[in-house]
Every structure is written in C-alpha cells, then in structure tokens.
C-alpha positions in Angstrom: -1.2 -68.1 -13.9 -2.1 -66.1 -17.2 -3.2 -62.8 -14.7 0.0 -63.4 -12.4 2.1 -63.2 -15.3 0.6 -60.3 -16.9 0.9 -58.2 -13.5 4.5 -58.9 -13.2 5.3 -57.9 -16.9 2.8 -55.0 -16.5 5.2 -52.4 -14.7 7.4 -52.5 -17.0 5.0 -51.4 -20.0 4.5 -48.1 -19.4 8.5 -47.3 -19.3 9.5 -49.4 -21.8 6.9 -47.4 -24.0 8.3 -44.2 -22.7 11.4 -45.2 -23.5 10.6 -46.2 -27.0 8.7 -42.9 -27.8 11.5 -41.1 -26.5 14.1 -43.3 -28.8 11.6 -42.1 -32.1 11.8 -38.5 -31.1 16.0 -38.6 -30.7 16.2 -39.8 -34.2 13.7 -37.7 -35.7 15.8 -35.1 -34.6 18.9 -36.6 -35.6 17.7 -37.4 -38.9 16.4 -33.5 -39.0 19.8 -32.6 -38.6 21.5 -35.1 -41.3 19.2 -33.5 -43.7 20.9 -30.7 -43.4 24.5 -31.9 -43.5 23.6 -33.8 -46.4 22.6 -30.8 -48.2 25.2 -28.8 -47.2 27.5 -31.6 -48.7 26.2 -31.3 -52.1 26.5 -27.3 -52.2 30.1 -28.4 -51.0 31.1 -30.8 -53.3 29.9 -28.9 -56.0 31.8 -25.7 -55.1 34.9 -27.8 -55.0 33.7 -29.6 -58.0 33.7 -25.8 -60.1 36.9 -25.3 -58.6 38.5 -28.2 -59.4 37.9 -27.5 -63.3 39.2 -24.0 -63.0 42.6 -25.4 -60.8 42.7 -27.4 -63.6 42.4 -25.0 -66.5 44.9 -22.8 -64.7 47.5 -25.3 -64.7 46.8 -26.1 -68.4 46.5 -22.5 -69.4 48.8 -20.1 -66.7 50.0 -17.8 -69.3 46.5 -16.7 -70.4 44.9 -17.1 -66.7 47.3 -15.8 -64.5 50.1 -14.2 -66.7 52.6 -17.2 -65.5 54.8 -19.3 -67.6 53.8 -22.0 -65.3 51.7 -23.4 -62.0 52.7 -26.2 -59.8 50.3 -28.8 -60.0 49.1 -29.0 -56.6 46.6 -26.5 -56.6 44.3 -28.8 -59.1 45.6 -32.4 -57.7 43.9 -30.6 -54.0 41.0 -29.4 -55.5 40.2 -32.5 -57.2 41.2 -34.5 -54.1 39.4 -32.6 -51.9 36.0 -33.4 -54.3 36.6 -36.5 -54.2 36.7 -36.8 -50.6 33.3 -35.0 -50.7 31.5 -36.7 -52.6 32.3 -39.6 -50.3 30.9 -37.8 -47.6 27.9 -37.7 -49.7 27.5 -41.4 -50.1 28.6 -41.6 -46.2 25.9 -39.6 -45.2 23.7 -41.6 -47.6 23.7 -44.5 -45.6 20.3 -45.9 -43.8 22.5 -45.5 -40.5 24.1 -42.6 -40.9 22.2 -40.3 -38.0 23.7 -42.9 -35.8 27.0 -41.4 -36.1 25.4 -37.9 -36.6 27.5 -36.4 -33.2 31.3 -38.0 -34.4 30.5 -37.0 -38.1 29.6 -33.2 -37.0 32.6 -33.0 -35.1 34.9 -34.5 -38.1 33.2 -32.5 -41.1 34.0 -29.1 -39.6 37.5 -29.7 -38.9 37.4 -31.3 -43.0 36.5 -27.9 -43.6 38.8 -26.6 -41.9 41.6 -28.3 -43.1 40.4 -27.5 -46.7 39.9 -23.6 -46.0 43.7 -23.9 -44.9 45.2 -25.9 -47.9 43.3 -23.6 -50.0 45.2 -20.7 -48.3 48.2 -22.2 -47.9 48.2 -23.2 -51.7 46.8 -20.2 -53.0 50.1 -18.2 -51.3 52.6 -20.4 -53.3 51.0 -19.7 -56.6 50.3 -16.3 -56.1 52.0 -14.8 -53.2 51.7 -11.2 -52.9 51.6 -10.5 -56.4 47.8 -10.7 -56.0 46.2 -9.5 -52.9 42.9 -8.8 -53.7 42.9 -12.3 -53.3 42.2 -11.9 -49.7 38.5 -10.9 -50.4 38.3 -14.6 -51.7 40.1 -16.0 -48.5 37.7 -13.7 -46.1 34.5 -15.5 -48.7 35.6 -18.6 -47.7 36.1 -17.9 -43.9 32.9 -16.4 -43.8 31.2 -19.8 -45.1 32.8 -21.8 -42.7 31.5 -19.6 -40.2 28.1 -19.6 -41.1 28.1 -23.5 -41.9 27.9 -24.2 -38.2 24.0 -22.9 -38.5 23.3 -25.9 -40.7 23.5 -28.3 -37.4 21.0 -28.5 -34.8 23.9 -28.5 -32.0 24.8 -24.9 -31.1 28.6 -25.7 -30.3 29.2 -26.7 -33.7 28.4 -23.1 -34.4 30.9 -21.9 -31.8 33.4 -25.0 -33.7 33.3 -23.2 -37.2 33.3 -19.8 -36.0 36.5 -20.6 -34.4 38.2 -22.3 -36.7 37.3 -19.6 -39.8 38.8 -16.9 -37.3 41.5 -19.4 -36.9 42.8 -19.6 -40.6 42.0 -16.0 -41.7 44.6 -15.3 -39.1 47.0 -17.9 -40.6 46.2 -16.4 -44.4 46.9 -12.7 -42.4 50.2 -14.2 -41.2 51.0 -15.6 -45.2 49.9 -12.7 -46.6 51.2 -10.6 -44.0 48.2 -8.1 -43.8 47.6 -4.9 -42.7 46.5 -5.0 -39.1 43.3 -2.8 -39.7 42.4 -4.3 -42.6 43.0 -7.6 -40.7 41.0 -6.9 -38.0 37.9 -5.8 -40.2 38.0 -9.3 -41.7 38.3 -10.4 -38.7 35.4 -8.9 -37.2 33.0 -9.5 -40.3 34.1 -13.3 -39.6 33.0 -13.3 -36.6 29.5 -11.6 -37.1 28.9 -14.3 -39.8 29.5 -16.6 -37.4 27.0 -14.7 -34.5 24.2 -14.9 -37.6 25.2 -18.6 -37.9 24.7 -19.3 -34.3 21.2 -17.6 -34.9 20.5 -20.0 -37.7 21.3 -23.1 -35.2 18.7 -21.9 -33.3 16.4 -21.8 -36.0 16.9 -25.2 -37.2 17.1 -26.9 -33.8 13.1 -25.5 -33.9 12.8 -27.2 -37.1 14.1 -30.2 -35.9 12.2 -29.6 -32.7 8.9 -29.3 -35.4 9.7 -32.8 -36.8 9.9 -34.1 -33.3 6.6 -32.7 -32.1 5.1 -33.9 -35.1 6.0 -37.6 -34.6 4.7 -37.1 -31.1 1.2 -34.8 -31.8 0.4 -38.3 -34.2 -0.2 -40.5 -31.2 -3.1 -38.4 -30.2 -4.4 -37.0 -33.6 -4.6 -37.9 -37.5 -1.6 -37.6 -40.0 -4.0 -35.1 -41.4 -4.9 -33.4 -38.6 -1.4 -32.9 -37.2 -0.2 -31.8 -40.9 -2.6 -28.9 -40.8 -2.0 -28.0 -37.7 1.5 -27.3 -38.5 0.8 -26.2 -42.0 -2.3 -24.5 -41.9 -3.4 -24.1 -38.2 -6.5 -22.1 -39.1 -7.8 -25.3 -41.5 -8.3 -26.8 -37.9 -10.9 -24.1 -37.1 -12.8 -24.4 -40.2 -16.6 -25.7 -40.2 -16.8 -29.6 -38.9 -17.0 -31.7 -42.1 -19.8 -34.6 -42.7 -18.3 -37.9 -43.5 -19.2 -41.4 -44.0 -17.5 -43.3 -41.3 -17.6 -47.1 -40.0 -17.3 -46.0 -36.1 -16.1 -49.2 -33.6 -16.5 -49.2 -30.2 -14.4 -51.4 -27.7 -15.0 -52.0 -23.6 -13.2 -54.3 -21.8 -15.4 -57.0 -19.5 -15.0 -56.9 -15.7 -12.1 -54.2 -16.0 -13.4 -52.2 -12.7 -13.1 -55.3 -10.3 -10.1 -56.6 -12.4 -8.5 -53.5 -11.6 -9.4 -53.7 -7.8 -6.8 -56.3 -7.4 -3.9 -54.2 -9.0 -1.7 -51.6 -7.8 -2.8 -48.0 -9.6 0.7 -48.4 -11.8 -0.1 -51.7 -12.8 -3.5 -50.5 -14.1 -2.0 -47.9 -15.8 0.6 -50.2 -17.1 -1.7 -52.8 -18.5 -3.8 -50.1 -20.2 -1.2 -48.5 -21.4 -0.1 -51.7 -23.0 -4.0 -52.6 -24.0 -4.5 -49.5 -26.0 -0.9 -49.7 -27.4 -2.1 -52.6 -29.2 -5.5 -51.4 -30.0 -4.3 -48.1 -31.8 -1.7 -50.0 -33.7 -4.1 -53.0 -35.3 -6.6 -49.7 -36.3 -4.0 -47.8 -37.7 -2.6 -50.6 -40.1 -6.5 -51.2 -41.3 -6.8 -47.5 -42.0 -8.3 -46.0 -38.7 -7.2 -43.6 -36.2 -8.5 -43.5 -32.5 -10.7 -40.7 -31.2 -10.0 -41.7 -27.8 -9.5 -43.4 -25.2 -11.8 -44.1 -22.7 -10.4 -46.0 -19.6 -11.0 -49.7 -21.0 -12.8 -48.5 -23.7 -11.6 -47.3 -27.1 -13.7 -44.8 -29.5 -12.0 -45.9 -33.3 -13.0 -44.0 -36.6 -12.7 -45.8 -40.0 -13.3 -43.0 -42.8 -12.5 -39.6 -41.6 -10.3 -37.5 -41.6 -9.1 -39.1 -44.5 -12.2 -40.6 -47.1 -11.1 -44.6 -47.0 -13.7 -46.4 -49.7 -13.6 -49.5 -47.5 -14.3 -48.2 -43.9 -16.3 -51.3 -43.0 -14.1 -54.2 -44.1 -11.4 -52.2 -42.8 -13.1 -51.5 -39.6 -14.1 -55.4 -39.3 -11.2 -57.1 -40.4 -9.6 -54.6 -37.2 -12.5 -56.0 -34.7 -11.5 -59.7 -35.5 -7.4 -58.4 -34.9 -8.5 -56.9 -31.7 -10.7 -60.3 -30.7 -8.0 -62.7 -31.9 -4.9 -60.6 -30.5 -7.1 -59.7 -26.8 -6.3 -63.5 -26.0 -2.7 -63.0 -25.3 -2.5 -59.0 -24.1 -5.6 -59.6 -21.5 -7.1 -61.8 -19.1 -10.4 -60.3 -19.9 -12.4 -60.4 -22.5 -13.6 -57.7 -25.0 -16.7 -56.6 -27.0 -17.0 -54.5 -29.9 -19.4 -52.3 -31.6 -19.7 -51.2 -35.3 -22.0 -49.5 -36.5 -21.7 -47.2 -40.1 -23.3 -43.9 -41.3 -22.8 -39.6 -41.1 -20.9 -38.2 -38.6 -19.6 -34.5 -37.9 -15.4 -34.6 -37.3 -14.0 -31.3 -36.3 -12.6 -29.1 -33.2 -15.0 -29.8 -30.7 -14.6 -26.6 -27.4 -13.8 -23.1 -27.2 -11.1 -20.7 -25.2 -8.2 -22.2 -24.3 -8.8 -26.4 -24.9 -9.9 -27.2 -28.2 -10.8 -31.4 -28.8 -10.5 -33.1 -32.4 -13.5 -35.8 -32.4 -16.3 -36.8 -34.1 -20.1 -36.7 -33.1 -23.2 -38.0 -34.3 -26.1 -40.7 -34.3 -23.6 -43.0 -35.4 -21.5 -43.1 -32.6 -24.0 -43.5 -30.4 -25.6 -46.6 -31.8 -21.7 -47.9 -31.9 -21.6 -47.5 -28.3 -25.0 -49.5 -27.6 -24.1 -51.9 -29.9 -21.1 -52.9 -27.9 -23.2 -52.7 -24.6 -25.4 -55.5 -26.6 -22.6 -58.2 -26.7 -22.8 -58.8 -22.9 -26.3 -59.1 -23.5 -26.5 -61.6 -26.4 -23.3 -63.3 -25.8 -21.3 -62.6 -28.9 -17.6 -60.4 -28.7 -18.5 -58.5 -31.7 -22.3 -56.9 -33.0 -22.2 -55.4 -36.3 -25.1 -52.9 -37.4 -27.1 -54.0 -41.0 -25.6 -50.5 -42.1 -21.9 -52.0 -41.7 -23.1 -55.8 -42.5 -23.9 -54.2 -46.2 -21.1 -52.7 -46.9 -19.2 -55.8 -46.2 -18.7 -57.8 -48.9 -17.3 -61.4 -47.1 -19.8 -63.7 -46.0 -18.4 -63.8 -42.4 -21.3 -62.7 -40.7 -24.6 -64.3 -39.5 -27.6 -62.3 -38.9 -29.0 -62.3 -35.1 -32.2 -60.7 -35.9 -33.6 -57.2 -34.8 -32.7 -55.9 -31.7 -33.6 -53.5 -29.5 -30.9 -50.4 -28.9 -31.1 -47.9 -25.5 -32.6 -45.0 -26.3 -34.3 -45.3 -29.4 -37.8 -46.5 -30.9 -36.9 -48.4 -33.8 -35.2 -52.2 -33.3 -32.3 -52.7 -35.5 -31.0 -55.9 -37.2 -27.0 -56.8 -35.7 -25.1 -59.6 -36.9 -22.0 -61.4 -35.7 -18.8 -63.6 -37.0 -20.0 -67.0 -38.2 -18.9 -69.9 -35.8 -15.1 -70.5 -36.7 -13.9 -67.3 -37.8 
C-alpha cells in the first residue's frame, strides 16, 4: 500500500516542482523590478518634497521671488499634496506583498506622474503665464524625466507609457504657452529621444532582473559562493582548486534498480526528483551543499566552499534527518557514508564544460563506507576521523573494518540503538 501510494503521488512531483521553481523565479523578477520603483519613489518624493518648500516660500515671499504682489495658494497646497501622496507610495511599495500588485501599480504610477507633470503645467501658467517663458526649459526637464522613468521598469511598454504621456503634456504646456512651432517641435523631439534612451535602459534592467533570476536558479546546482563569484568575479572560478577540511556523506538508495523496474520512466524520475528534493534541503539547513547527484545516490559536502567549524556534527545530525525522514518519502531504505579529512574543491574539465566538485581520498573512503552498511547491517557508518570530531555520544564503535581498495582496516562506528 505504502509503494502503491507513492507511485500514484509520484507524477505529480516533478511538475509540481517545476511549477514551484518557476513561481521563485517570477518573483525574483518582480521583486527586481519593485526595487526599482521604490527607488525611483524616494528620488520622487524628495523632488516634490524641495519643491513643496520653495511653492511655499513663493507664496509667503512673491514680491521678492517672483516680483508679484501676490500668488494664489494652489501652487504650494499641489506641491505639498502631491508629496504627500508620494510618500504613501513609499510606504505602499514598502509592503512585504507589494510585487504582488507590481503590474497594476506600474500602470497607475506613470499615469500619477503624469497627472502631476500636468498640474504642474497647468498651475505654473496661472501664476506666471507668459510673463516668463524661459520657464519652458523647466517644463521640457520635467517631460524629459517622465520619459526616461519608464527605463526604471523591467516591462518595456511602460517605457512606450511614459514616453507617451511626456510627449502628451509638453504638447498641452505648448498649447498654454502657445509656443513657437520650431521651438515646439525641438522639445518635442529631444522628449522623445529621452524616451528611445529610456527604452534602452528597460532593456538593461530586465537583464538585471534576468541576473537575479538566474542566480536563484544557478543555486540549485552550485554553492551561494560559487554562484556569487560567478556573477561577480567569474575568473575567481578558474583560480587554483583550494584544500579544505570537509566531512564528505555519501547516500545510495537499497534495491533502487529493481524498484525502478516496476515503474514507468516518469515515475522514476518523479520519485527521484522528489527523493533528492528532500535530501538537498535537510543538507542545506545543516550547512552542506550537494556535489551531485548520482541516480539514487547523493555526493554531500559539509565544509567547503564555505569553512563551517562544525562539518561533522553538522554532517551527522543531516544523516540522522535523511534516515528518519527516508521512512515517509521511500519505500526503500537508505545507507550513508561519512567519512572526514582534505579534499581539493574547484573547476574540475576544460573547453567548453567546466564541473564544480570536489576530489580526494576522502571521498573515496565516503563512498566505501556507505557500500559497508549493506554489509554490516547498519543505515549509517561513520569513519573514527568523523566519530572524533563529534562531540555527542551517539555513536558506538563496530571495530576495524576492512575498506575496497586499500591496505589499512579502519575503525567505523554507528548510531547507538534508539537514536
């Protein structure tokens, strides 16, 4: 019944996983992108916040600002409005949700824009009217940044949105201000380029969001570390292998070939997909990362890339997760290997296919030591190299053994009956 059940659950595993790795890179991407509106908020809210104080000083002070015996207040009541409503934005986009509503919010905040660009205008035009019209340069400034603020999202129509809509109110302010047709059409034009160059900026971030995205996905099959230098420092990658002291655990799955005779190939590939789902997650919350992935079998380093003082109870306290946890994901049973000591961890290959592992003595007495626990009837074999490092008294010595391929016998141990 256990078996029956499993195979039925089993095709939808692989899927369901491909679907959930799919879901993490979405939102990395959306979250990419309300990075950047956020911090294209606070450069807005605190323009408006600097001109706020000077609408306000204007209408306290006309006569010695603007040569006017007096300004309507509407000018600073919209400036300091418009903050406002910023900063909520700021505290919007603040919220542990917000990339949720990412799409609707990049839609609404260029049309806030918008509508600000033109109250500016429009407001600016009662105060002033033509009695200033090198005020115009200030209108075209303005245009221009809503133009460009389009590059800030990773979506390249919300480029074409802001281009638009700048285009759209320098021709209103031309209209106010009745303009010179050349001099209308230059703005115009240098509008619009700003907005090409933001288009080429969307681009540009959608990479960097596209970065963020890869990254998430590059750390299923590598190291934090390893991954962060290869986007940061790709050549640290090709540097000398490093020597490192390492608890290495081997894992092999009992009676997996004719198990897998009686499934279907996507069922196989659904049940190990499931298998080493859970294996990579109980190493990675103790500190490890997997090498690989060997059919059944799993190749787990506790120690490198990343020095961890503790790399044997780490990598112990993982094996008795795996045994404990293999009762409920497989039918079979499981035997581990640890064994502790130097290993080499680098890029392993040459030309075009280059292999992040680790090699040495140590990972070879790993792998025999998990061979042993058919033999000697125990899940788990731990290596007197590992068994000292370990400070709990969770293991019970089963004397020397002998290990494939070399001359000297070594002393293993195991978990103590009960634990």
């Amino acid at each position: 019944m256990k078996q029956n059940h499993f195979r039925g659950a089993g095709s939808l595993l692989l899927p369901v996983a491909k679907t959930t790795m799919q879901s993490k890179i979405s939102r990395v991407i959306a979250e990419e992108s309300l990075r950047n509106e956020q911090k294209f908020t606070y450069v807005r809210t605190i323009v408006l916040f600097i001109s706020s104080v000077l609408d306000t000083l204007v209408f306290f002070f006309p006569q010695a600002l603007l040569g006017k015996d007096s300004v309507p207040p509407t000018v600073a009541l919209f400036s300091l409005s418009a903050c406002l409503i910023s900063t909520g934005l700021i505290i919007a986009l603040m919220q542990p949700k917000a990339w949720q509503w990412l799409t609707i919010l990049q839609t609404i905040i260029p049309l806030f824009d918008a509508l600000l660009v033109a109250l500016f205008i429009t407001n600016i035009w009662h105060v002033l009217g033509e009695s200033k019209p090198e005020i115009i340069a200030n209108i075209t400034a303005f245009c221009c940044l809503l133009a460009v603020s389009g590059g800030m999202r990773i979506r390249r129509r919300a480029s074409i949105l802001t281009t638009l809509l700048a285009l759209a109110n320098f021709s209103y302010a031309a209209i106010l201000f009745r303009l010179d047709t050349t001099i209308s059409l230059f703005a115009l034009f240098t509008i619009l380029g700003t907005g090409l160059l933001g288009m080429l900026t969307a681009g540009i971030v959608r990479r960097q969001g596209k970065n963020a995205a890869g990254r998430l996905l590059m750390q299923q099959f590598l190291p934090e570390s390893v991954v962060e230098a290869a986007f940061e420092s790709p050549n640290r990658l090709l540097e000398e292998p490093r020597e490192c002291e390492v608890t290495i655990m081997m894992t092999d799955l009992r009676g997996f070939t004719q198990y897998a005779e009686k499934l279907k190939p996507v069922e196989v590939l659904s049940f190990l997909n499931n298998l080493q789902g859970n294996l990579s997650s109980i190493v990675e919350q103790q500190g490890g990362w997997v090498d690989k992935f060997m059919g059944d079998g799993m190749l787990a380093v506790f120690g490198a890339p990343r020095p961890l003082d503790n790399h044997a109870e780490q990598a112990l306290k993982a094996s008795q997760a795996i045994l404990q946890g293999a009762k409920y994901w497989s039918p079979l049973a499981i035997g581990v290997g640890l064994h502790s000591g130097l290993i080499m961890s680098g890029c392993l290959g040459t030309g075009g296919h280059l292999e992040f592992t680790v090699i040495g003595d140590t990972v070879n007495v790993a792998s025999r030591l998990e061979e042993l626990t058919k033999q000697v009837g125990h899940p788990i074999l731990v290596s007197i190299k590992t068994q000292r490092q370990i400070a709990s008294s969770t293991l019970v010595s089963l004397g020397e053994v002998s290990i494939r391929g070399r001359d000297e016998q070594l002393e293993v141990f195991t978990l103590a009956e009960g634990d």
